[in-house]
C-alpha positions as CSV (number, residue, x, y, z in Angstrom):
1,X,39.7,6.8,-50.4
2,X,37.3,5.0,-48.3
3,X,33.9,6.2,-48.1
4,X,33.4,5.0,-44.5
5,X,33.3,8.3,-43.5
6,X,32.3,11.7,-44.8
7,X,35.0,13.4,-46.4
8,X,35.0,17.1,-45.2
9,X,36.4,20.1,-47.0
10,X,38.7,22.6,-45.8
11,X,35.8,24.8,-44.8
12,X,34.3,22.4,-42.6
13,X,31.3,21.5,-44.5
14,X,30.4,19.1,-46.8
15,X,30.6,20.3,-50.7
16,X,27.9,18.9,-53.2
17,X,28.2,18.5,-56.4
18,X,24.6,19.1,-58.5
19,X,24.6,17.8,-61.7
20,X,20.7,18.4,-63.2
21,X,21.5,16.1,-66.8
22,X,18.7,16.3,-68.5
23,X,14.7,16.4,-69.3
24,X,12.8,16.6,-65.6
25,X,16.4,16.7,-63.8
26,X,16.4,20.5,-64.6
27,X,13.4,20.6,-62.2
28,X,13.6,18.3,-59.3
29,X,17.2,18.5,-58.7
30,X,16.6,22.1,-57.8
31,X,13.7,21.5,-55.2
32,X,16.0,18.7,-53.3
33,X,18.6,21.4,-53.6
34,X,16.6,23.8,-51.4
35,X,15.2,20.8,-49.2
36,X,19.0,20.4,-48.7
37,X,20.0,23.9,-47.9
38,X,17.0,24.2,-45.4
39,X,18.1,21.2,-43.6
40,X,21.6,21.4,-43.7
41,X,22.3,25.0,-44.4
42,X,26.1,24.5,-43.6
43,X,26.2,22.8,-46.8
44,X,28.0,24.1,-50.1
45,X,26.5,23.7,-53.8
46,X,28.7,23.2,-57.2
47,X,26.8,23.3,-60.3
48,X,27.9,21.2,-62.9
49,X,26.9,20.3,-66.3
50,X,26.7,16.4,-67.7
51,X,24.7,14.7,-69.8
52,X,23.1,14.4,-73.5
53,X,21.8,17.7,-74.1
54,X,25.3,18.7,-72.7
55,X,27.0,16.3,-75.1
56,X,24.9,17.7,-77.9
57,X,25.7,21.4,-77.1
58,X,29.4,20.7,-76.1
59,X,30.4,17.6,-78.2
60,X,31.4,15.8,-74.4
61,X,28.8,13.9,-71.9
62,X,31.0,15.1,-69.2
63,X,33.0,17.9,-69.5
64,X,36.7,18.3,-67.9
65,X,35.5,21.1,-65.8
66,X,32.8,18.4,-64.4
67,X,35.0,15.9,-63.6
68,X,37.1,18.7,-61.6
69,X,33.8,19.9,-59.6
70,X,33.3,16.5,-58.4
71,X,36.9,15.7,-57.6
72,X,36.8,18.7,-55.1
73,X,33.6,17.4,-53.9
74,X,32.4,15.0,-50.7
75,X,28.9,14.1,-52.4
76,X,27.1,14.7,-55.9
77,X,23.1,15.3,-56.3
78,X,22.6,14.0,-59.4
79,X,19.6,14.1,-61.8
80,X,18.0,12.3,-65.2
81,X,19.8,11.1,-68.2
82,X,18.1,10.8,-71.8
83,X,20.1,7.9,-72.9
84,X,19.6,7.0,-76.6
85,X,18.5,3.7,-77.4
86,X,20.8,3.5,-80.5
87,X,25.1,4.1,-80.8
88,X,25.8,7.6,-80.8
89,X,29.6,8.3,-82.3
90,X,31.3,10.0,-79.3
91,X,28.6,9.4,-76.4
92,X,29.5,7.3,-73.8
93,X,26.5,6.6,-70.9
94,X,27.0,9.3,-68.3
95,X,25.7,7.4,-65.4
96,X,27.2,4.2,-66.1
97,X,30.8,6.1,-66.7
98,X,30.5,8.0,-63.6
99,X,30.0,4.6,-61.0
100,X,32.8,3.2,-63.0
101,X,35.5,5.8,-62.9
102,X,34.5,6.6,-59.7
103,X,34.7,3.0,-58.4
104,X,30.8,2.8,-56.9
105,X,30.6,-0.7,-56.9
106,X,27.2,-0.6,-55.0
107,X,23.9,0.8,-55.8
108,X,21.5,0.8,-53.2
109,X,17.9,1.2,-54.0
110,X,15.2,0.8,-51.0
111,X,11.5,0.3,-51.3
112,X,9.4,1.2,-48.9
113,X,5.5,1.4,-48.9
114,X,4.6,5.0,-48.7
115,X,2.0,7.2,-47.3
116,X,-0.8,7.1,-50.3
117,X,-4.1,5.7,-51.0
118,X,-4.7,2.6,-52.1
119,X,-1.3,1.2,-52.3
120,X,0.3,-1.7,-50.3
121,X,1.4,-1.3,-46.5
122,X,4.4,-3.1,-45.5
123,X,6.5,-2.9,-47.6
124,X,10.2,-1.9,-46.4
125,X,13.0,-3.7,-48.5
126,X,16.9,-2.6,-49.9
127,X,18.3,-4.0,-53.2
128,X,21.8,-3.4,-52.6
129,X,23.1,-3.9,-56.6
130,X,26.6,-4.9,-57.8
131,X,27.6,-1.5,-59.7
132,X,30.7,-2.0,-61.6
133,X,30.6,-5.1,-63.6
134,X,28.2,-7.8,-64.9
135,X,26.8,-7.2,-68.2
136,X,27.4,-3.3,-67.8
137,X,30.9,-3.7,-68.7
138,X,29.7,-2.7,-72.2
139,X,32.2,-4.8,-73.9
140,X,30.3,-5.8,-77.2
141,X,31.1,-6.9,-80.9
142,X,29.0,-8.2,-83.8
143,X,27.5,-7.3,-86.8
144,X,24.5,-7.6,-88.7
145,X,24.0,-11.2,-88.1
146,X,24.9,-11.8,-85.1
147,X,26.4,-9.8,-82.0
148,X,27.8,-10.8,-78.3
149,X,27.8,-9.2,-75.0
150,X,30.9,-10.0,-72.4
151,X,29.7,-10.7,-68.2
152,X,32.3,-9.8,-66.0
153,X,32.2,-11.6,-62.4
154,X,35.0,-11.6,-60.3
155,X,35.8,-12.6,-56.9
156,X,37.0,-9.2,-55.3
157,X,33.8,-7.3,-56.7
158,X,31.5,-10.1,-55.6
159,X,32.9,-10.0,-52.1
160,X,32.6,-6.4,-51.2
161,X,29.1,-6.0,-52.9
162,X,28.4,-8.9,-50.6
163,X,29.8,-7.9,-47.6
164,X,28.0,-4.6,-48.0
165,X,24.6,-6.3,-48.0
166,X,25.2,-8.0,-45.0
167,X,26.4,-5.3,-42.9
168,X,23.1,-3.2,-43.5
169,X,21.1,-6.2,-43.0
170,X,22.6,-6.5,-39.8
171,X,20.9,-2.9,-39.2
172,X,17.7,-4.1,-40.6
173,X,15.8,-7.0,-39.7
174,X,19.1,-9.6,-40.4
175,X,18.2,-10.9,-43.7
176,X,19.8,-11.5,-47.0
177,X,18.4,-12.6,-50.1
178,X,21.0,-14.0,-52.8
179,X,19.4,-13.3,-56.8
180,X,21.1,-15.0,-59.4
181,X,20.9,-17.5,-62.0
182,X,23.6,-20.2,-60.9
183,X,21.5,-22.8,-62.4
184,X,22.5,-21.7,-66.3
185,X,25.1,-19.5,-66.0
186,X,27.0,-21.5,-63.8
187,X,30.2,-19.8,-64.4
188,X,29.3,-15.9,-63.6
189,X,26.4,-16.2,-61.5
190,X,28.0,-19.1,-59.8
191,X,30.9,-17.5,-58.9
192,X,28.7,-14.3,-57.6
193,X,26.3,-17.0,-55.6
194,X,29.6,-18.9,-54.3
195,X,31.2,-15.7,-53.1
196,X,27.8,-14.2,-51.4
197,X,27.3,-17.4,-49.2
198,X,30.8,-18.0,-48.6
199,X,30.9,-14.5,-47.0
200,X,27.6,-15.2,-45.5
201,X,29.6,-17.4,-42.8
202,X,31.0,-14.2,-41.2
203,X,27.6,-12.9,-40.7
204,X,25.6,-15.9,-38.4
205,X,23.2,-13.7,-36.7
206,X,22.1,-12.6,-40.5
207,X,19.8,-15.0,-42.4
208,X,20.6,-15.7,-45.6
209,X,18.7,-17.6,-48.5
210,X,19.4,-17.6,-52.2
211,X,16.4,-17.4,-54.9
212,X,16.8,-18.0,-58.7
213,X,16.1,-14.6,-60.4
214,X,12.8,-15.5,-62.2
215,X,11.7,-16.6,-58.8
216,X,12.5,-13.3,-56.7
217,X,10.9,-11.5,-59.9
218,X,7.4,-13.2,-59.1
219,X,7.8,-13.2,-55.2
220,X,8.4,-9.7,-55.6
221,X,5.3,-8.9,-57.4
222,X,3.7,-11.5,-54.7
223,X,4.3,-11.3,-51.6
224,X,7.3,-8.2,-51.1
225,X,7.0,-8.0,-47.1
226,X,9.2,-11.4,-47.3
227,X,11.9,-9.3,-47.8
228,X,14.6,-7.4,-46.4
229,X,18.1,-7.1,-48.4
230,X,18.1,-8.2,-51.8
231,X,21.7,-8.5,-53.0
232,X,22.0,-8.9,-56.9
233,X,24.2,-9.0,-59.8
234,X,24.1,-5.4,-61.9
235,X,21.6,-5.9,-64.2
236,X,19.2,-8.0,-61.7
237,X,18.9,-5.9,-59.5
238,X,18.6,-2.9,-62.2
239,X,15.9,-4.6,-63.4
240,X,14.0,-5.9,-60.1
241,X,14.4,-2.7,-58.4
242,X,12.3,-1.1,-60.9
243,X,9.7,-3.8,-60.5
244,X,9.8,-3.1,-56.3
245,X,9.6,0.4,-57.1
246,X,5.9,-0.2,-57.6
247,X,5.3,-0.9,-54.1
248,X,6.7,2.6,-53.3
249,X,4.3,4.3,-55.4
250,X,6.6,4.5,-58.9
251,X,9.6,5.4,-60.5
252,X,8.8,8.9,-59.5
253,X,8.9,7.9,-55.7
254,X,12.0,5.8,-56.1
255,X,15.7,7.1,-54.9
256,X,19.0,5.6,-55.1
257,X,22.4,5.7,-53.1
258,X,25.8,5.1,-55.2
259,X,28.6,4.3,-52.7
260,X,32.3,3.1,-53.5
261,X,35.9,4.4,-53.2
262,X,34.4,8.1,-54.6
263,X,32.0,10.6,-53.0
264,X,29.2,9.2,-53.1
265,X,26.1,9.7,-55.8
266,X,22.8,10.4,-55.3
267,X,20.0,9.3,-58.1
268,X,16.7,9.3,-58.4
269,X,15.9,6.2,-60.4
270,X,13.7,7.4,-63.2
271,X,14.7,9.0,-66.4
272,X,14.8,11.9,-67.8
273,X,10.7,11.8,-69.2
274,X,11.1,14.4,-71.9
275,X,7.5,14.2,-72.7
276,X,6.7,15.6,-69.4
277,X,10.1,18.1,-69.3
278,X,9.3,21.6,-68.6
279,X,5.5,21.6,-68.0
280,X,6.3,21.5,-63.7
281,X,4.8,18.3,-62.9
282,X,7.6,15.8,-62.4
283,X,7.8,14.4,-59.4
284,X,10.0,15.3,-57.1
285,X,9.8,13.0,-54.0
286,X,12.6,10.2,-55.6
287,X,15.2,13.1,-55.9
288,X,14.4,14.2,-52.2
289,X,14.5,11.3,-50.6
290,X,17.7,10.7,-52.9
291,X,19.3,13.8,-51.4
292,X,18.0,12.1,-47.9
293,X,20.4,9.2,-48.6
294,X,23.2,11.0,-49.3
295,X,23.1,13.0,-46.1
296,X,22.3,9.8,-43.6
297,X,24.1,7.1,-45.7
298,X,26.9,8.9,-47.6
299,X,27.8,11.7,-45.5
300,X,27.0,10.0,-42.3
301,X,24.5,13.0,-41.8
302,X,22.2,10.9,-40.0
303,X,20.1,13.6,-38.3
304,X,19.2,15.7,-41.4
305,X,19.1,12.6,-43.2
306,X,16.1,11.4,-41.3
307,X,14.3,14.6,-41.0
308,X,14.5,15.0,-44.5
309,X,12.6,11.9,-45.3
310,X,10.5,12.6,-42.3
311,X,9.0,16.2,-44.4
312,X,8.6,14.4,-47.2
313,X,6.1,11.7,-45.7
314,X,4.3,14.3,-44.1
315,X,3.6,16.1,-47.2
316,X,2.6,12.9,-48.8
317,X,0.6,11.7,-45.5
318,X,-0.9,15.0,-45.7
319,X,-2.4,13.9,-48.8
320,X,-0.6,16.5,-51.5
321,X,0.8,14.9,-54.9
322,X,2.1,15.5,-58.1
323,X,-0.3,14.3,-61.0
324,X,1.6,11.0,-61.4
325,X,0.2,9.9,-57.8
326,X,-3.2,8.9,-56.4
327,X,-5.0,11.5,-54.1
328,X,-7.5,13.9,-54.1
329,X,-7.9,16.6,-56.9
330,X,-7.8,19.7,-54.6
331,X,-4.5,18.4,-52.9
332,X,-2.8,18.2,-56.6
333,X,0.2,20.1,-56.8
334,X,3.6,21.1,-59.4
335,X,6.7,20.1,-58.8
336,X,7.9,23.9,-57.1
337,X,5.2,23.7,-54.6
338,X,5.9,20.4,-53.6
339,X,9.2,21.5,-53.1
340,X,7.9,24.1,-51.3
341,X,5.9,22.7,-48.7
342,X,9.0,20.3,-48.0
343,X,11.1,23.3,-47.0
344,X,8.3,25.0,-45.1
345,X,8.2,22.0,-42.7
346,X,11.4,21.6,-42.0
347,X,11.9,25.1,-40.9
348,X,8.7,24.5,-38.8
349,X,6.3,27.1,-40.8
350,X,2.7,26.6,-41.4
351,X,2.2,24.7,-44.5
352,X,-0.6,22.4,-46.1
């Protein structure tokens, strides 16, 4: 179905599924959970297991009884993945399964310069990512010697991912970047760079531009006030979104939006940092302003949405951080009490 607007239960709110995977997810899913329930406390919660540590306890990444939870759910809150570097008989990616049976052709992944010492001011870009196809198709063959990857492009995909980009900008400052790398891969990223500009024409109050992808990789480590939507091929924008991410104080600080024909799926964009699990420092701020995006953007929640992302800037502006950020010593805090001071401003308590 289409994911133009929220799709509401039978019980007249919205029903999230919370999928923690693994490593750090087991501890900031939880505090966006409760910054959720304080802002939205009509909302419903279904835990649900997926992941490695779930495929190495249960012999599935995602279990039948997941699948299920989220079918019967209008959004999912989802956490880390540790996702082996080497071919594991029977484990198939969680993440990258998930957008694909779920159809989320587009990954949106904003920077924006936050409220912190010593880092750049700004900064307020999207990368709206291509989420289905590319090289993430994960069609490959080889052997020893020698080994092949297959790039899928097609028309249809190109053209919504595109479209997409342009309707935000049109709600930002009306301006579209193009990545690709037509100039060698004339076939795939041609086709994707044909496609973009050719829908471009429907949008002539939106500026649009194309920039090769080694180029957008150094004027995004340049100068990244230039831009405004950046709208890439999958594994471009995988890729240049975690170099933006700097500019929003870290992987730690960065969310992410998957929207399709499913309910959509909120991400934080780091891993799952298993040499930090279980000690409560993690960061939580990229899975709380994750669970901000899938109120305003993919439950059409704008209000709560915004206030949301409003506490967590004020904890931030207010100077407290987990280790991973600059600040002072005394303002230092775990990932709970983050949490915590989140949820104490939004129901207007004295915090900080």
């Amino acid at each position: 179905m289409s994911r133009h607007a929220p799709r509401v239960t039978r019980h007249g709110s919205n029903r999230i599924c919370v999928i923690e995977g693994d490593g750090i997810g087991h501890e900031v899913v939880p505090a966006a959970v409760e910054a959720l329930r304080t802002v939205a406390p009509d909302l419903e919660f279904v835990p649900a297991e997926a992941g490695f540590e779930c495929f190495e306890k249960r012999g599935v990444a995602i279990p039948e009884e997941t699948w299920a939870a989220i079918d019967a759910s209008d959004g999912i809150l989802f956490g880390a993945i540790s996702a082996p570097s080497e071919d594991v008989p029977g484990y198939e990616p969680v993440i990258l399964t998930l957008r694909q049976r779920l159809r989320l052709y587009a990954n949106l992944r904003p920077t924006v310069s936050p409220p912190l010492p010593g880092l750049r001011r700004g900064v307020d870009l999207l990368i709206v990512r291509e989420n289905t196809e590319g090289l993430y198709v994960r069609t490959e063959w080889g052997d020893e010697g020698s080994a092949v990857a297959l790039r899928v492009i097609t028309r249809e995909a190109s053209a919504r991912i595109a479209r997409l980009a342009f309707e935000l900008a049109r709600k930002r400052r009306k301006k579209v970047t193009v990545v690709h790398k037509a100039n060698v891969m004339r076939k795939t990223c041609g086709l994707f760079r044909a496609v973009a500009l050719e829908v471009a024409r429907d949008y002539p109050d939106v500026e649009a531009e194309e920039m090769l992808v080694d180029a957008m990789a150094m004027w995004l480590a340049k100068a990244p006030e230039r831009f405004d939507v950046v709208l890439t091929p999958n594994l471009f924008g995988d890729i240049l979104s975690d170099e933006a991410s700097v500019w929003g104080g870290g992987l730690g600080m960065a969310p992410s939006l998957n929207l399709g024909d499913g309910p959509p799926l909120a991400e934080p964009v780091h891993g799952s940092a298993p040499d930090i699990a279980g000690k409560g420092i993690a960061n939580p701020v990229a899975a709380l302003l994750s669970a901000a995006m899938l109120l305003e953007v993919g439950l059409g929640r704008e209000r709560e949405g915004k206030r949301l992302r409003e506490a967590v800037w004020a904890v931030l502006g207010a100077g407290y951080h987990t280790p991973d950020l600059p600040g002072e010593e005394g303002k230092t805090v775990t990932t709970a009490e983050f949490g915590k001071l989140v949820c104490a401003y939004l129901r207007g308590e004295p915090w900080g």
